[in-house]
C-alpha positions in Angstrom: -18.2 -94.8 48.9 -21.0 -92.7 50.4 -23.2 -95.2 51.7 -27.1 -94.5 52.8 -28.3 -97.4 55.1 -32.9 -97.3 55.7 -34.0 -98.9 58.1 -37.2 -98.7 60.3 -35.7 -99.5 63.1 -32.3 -99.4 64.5 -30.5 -100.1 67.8 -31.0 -99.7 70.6 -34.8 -99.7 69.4 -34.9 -103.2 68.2 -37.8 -106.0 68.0 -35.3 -109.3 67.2 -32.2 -110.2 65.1 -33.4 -108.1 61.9 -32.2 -104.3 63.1 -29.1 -106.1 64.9 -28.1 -107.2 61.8 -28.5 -103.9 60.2 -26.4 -102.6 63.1 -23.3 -104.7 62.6 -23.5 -104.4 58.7 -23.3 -100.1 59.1 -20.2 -100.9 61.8 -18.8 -103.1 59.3 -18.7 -100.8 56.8 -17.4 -98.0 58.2 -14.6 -100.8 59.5 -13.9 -100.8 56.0 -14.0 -97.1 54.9 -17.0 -96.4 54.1 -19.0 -93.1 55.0 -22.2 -94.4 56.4 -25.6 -92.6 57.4 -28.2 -94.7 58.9 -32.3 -93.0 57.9 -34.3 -94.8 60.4 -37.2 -93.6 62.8 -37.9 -92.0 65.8 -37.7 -94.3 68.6 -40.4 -95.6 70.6 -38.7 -94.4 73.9 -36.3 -92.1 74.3 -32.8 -92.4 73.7 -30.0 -90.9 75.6 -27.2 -90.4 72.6 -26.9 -91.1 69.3 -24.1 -91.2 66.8 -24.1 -88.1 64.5 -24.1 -90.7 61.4 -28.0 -92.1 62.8 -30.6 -89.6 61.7 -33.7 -91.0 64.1 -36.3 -89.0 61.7 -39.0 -91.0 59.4 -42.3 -90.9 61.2 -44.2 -94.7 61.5 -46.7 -96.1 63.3 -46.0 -98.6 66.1 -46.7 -101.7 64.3 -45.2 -104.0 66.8 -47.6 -102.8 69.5 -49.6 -105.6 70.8 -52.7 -103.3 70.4 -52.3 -102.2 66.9 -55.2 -103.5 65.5 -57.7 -102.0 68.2 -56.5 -98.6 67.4 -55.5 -98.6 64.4 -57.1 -95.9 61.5 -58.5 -96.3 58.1 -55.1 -95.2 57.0 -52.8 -97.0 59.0 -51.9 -99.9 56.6 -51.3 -97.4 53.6 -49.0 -95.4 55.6 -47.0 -98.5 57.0 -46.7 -100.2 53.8 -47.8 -98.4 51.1 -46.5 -94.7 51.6 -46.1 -92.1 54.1 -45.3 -88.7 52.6 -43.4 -87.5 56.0 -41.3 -90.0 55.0 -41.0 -89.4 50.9 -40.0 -86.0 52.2 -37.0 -86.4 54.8 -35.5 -89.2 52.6 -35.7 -86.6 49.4 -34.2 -83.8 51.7 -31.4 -86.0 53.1 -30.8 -87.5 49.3 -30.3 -83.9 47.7 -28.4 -82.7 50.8 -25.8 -86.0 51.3 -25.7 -87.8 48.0 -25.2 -91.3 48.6 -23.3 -93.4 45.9 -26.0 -96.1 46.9 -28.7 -97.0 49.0 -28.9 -100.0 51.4 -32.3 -101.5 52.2 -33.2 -103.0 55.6 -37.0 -103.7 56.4 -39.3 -101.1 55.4 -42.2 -102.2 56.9 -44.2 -98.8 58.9 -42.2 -96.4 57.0 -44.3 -96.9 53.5 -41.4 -98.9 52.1 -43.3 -99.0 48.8 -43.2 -95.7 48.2 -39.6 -95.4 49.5 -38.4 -98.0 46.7 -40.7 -96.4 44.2 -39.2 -92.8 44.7 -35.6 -94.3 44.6 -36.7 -96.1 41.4 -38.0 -92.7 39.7 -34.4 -91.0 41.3 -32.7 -93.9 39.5 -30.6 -93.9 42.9 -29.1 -97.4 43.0 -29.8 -99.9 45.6 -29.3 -103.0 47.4 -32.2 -104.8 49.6 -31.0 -106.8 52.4 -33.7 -109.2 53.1 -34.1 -111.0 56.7 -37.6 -111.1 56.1 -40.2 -111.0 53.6 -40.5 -107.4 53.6 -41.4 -107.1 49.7 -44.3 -109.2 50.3 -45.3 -107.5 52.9 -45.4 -104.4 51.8 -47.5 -105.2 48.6 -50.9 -105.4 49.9 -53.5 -102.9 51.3 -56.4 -104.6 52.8 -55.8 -107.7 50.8 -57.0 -105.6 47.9 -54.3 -104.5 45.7 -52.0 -107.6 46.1 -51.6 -106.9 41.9 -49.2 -104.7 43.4 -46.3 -107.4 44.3 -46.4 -108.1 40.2 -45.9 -104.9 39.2 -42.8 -104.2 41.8 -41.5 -107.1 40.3 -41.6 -106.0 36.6 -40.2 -102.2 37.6 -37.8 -102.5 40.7 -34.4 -102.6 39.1 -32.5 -103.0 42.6 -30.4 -106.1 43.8 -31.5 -107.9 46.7 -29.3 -110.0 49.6 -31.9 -112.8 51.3 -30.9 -114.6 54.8 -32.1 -117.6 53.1 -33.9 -119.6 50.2 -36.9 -119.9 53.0 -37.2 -115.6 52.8 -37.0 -115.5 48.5 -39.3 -118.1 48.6 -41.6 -116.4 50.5 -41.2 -113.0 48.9 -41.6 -114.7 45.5 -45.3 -115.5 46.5 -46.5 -112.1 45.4 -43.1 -109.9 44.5 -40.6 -112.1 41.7 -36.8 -111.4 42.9 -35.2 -114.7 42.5 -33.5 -114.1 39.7 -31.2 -111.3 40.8 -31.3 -112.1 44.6 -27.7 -113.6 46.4 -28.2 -115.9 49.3 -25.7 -114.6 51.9 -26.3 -116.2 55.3 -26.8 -113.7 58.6 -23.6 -113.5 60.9 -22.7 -113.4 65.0 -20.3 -111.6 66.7 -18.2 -114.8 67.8 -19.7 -114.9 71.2 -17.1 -115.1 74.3 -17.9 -117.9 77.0 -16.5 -120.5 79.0 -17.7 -123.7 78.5 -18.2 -126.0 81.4 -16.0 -128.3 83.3 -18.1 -131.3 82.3 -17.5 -133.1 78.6 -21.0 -133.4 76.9 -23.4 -135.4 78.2 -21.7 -135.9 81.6 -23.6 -135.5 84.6 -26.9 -133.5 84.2 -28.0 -133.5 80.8 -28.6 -129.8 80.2 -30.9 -128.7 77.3 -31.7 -124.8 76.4 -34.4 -122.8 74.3 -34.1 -119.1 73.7 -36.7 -117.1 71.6 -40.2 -115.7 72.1 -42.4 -117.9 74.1 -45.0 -117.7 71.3 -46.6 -121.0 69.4 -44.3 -120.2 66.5 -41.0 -120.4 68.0 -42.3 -124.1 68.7 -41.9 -123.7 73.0 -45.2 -125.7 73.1 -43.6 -128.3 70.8 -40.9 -128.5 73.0 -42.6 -129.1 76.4 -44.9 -131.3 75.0 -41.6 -133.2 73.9 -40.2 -133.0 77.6 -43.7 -134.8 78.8 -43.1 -137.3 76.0 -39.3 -137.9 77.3 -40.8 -138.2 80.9 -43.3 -140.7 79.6 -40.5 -142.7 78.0 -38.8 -142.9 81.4 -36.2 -140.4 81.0 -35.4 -138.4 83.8 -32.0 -137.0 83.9 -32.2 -133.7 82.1 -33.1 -130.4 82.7 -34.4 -127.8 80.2 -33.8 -123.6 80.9 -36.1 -121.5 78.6 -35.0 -118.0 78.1 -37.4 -115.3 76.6 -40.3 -113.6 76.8 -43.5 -113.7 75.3 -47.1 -115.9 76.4 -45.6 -116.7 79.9 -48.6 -117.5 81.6 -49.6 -119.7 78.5 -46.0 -121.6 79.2 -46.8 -122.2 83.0 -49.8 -123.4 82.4 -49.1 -125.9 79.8 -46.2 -126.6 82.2 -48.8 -127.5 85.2 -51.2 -129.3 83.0 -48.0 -131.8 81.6 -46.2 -131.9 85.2 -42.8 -131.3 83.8 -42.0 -128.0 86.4 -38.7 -130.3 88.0 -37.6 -130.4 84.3 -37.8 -127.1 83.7 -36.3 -123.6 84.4 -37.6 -120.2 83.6 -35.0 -118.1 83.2 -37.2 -115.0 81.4 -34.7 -112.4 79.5 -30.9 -112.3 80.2 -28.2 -110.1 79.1 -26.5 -111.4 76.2 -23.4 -112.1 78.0 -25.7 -114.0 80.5 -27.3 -115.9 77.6 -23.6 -116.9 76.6 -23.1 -118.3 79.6 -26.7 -120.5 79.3 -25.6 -121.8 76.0 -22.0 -122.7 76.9 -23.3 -124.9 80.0 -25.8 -126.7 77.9 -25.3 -129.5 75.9 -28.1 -129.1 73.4 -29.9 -125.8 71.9 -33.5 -127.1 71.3 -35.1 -124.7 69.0 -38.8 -126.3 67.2 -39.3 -122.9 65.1 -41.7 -122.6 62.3 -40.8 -123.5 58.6 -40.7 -119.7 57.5 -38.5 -118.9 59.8 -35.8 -117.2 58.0 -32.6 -117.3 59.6 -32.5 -116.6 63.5 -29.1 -116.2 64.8 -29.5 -118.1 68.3 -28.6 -121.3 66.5 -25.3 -120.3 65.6 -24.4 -118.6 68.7 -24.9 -121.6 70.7 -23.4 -123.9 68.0 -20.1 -121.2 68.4 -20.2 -122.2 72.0 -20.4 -125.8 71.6 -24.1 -126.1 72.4 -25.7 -128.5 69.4 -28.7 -127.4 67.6 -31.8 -129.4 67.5 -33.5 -127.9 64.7 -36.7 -128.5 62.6 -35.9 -130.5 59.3 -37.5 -126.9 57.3 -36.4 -123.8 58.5 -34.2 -120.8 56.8 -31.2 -121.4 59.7 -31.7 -125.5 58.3 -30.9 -124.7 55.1 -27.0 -124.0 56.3 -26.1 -126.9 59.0 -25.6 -129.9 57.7 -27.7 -132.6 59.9 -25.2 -135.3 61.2 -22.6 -132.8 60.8 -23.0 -129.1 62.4 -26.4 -130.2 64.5 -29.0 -132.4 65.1 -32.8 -131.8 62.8 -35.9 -133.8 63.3 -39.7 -133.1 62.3 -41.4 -130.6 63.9 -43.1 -132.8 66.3 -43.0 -133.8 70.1 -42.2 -137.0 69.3 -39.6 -136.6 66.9 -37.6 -133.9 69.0 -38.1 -136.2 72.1 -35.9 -139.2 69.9 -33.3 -136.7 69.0 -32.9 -135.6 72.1 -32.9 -138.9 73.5 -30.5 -140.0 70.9 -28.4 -137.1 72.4 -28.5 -138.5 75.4 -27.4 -141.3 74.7 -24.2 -140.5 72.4 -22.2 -138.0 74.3 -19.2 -138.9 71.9 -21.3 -138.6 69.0 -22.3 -135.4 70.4 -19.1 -133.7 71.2 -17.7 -134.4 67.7 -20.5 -132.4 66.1 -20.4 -129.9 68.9 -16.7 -129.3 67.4 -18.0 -129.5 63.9 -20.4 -126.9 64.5 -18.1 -124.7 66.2 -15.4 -124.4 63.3 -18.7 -123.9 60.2 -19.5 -120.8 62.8 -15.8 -119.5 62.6 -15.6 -120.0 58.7 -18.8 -119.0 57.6 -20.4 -117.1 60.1 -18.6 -114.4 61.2 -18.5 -110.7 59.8 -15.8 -111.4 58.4 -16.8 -114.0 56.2 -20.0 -112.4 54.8 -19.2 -108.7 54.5 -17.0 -108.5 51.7 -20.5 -110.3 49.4 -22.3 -106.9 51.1 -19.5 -104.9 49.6 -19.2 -106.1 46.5 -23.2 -106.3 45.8 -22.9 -102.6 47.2 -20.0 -101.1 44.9 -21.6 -102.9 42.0 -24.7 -101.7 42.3 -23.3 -97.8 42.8 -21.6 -98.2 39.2 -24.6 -98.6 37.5 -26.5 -95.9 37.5 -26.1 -92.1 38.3 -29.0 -90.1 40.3 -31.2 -87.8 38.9 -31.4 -85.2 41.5 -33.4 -82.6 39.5 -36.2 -85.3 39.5 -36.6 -84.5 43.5 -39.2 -82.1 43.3 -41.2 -84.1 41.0 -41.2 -87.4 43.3 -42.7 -85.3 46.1 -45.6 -84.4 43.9 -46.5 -87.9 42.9 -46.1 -88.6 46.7 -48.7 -85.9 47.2 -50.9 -86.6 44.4 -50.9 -90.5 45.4 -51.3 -90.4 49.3 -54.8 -88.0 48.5 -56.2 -91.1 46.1 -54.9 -93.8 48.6 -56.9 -91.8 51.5 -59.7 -91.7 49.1 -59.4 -95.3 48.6 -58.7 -96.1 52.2 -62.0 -94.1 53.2 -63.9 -95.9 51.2 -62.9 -99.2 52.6 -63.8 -97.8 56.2 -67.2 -96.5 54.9 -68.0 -99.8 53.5 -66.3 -101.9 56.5 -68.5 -99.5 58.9 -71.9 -100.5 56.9 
């Protein structure tokens, strides 16, 4: 099966988990026989090879630039969400030369995703939409003011879509519905290679570790705070290593003003194998992320290492370890994470046995291996359904030309009215 993965980004030009993902899914399925080509953009730096099956072509702006919204134009938002005729091009070009069987959706945010699934609609190319964020949602609003739109891609996409979790569907379905053809497959880890340390569990120093963005989100604030809550409580035997990047001055700072520092370690970004290493040292993965979080894979790498999640009760990664059982959850406060960890502590045997728990769920459910065949099966069905209508190509590129000159007439008009 000729398979045609989009993505906006894809590795090594990454942001988080999302486009690593995407990655192992295209290895995966050429593991398996497929013929793959992966559509993404140019990257933001340069790279110094790339596989002949990654075409680095569509043309976006940097969204993930810290400074977007300073210098961003009266356009910007269309073309990122909304459509980018570049874009609408290349993909027609590639679709007429290659002929996929089926198209596989990763995010489409800065490409003009709408437009992408709107042309494949009018092609009637079939295609499956693998959700690790709420990328419908996002793409169906233009200045807050045509948010009608997420109704209306409702009622006419025809596509199936794969979501990390209940948390993303439920946030797509605030503006675009999917649930009702939409299969919850979890995201997977390569089974990460580490040895664990000489120690059992709570033994000697009790070692906790965070790794994500040091942003308010990912809950580091939560979790400091929870360290001066454990300190006030009279606990003093622990340690806890942050890895990431992000708000670091932010993190010192709150770090001074508690007078935690001989708690804690900054350990900034390491190498994944270095990050292994981290996680099979520690005895617990303290991780306070926000409720729409929808499914980071840190969790489950420590948990294949033996490190324990501490997780918030309401999270997308929540939704597949069983509290008790696979890791520990509490409420997203200081408080609460400060008795769970102290409850850690305090039950090294308690500890170890879900530390093995959580292990073995990695290995069976996890694991490429695991969650690939759903992919394939949501992939082959979906290229039985319907055949392209190629001769239809010319005629999507002149809607995308007639509707990128009103959405610049629209977009004008916004920044004429914004400007008075």
């Amino acid at each position: 099966m000729r398979i045609l993965v989009i993505s906006n980004l894809f590795p090594p030009d990454i942001v988080g988990g999302y486009e690593m993902q995407c990655s192992s899914a295209t290895e995966e399925l050429r593991k398996r026989g497929h013929e793959v080509m992966v559509l993404t953009s140019v990257p933001r730096r340069r790279i110094e090879a790339s596989d002949d099956h990654i075409l680095r072509l569509l043309r976006t702006p940097d969204v993930y630039s810290p400074d977007r919204y300073g210098i961003r134009s009266p356009f910007w938002e269309f073309e990122a969400n909304l459509l980018n005729v570049e874009n609408i091009y290349i993909l027609m070009d590639l679709l007429d030369r290659w002929r996929p069987d089926v198209c596989y959706l990763w995010s489409l945010v800065a490409l003009g995703g709408a437009a992408i699934v709107s042309a494949l609609e009018h092609l009637e190319m079939p295609w499956v939409w693998h959700l690790g964020d709420a990328v419908p949602a996002d793409l169906s609003h233009f200045d807050g003011e045509l948010r009608e739109l997420g109704a209306l891609f409702g009622r006419t996409w025809s596509g199936r879509f794969l979501a990390c979790s209940q948390t993303v569907v439920n946030s797509v379905e605030r503006l675009v519905s999917i649930a009702g053809r939409t299969r919850i497959v979890p995201n997977w880890i390569e089974m990460p290679v580490a040895n664990r340390r000489d120690e059992e569990l709570g033994k000697g120093e009790y070692r906790i570790v965070f790794s994500g963005r040091l942003h308010e989100e990912k809950g580091i604030f939560v979790l400091l705070d929870a360290v001066a809550e454990l300190r006030a409580r009279g606990r003093t035997d622990f340690r806890l290593e942050i890895v990431g990047t992000g708000d670091e001055a932010a993190v010192r700072s709150r770090i001074a003003t508690l007078g935690i520092a001989e708690h804690i370690s900054l350990r900034g970004w390491l190498p994944r194998t270095d990050l292994y290493e981290v996680l099979a040292a520690s005895d617990l993965f303290a991780f306070p992320t926000h409720m729409n979080d929808p499914m980071p894979l840190a969790p489950l790498e420590a948990a294949a290492l033996g490190c324990v999640p501490l997780l918030p009760r309401v999270s997308g990664v929540s939704e597949w370890l069983v509290d008790g059982v696979h890791c520990l959850k509490a409420e997203r406060t200081p408080e609460d994470f400060a008795t769970a960890i102290e409850w850690s502590m305090d039950h090294p045997d308690d500890l170890a046995a879900i530390a093995r728990r959580g292990a073995g769920v990695v290995r069976e459910s996890f694991l490429p291996e695991s969650v690939m065949p759903i992919v394939e099966e949501e992939l082959v069905l979906a290229a039985r359904k319907a055949r392209p209508e190629m001769t239809r190509i010319p005629e999507v590129y002149g809607i995308a030309l007639l509707a990128d000159a009103v959405l610049r007439r629209h977009a004008l008009a916004i920044a004429n009215r914004d400007a008075r």
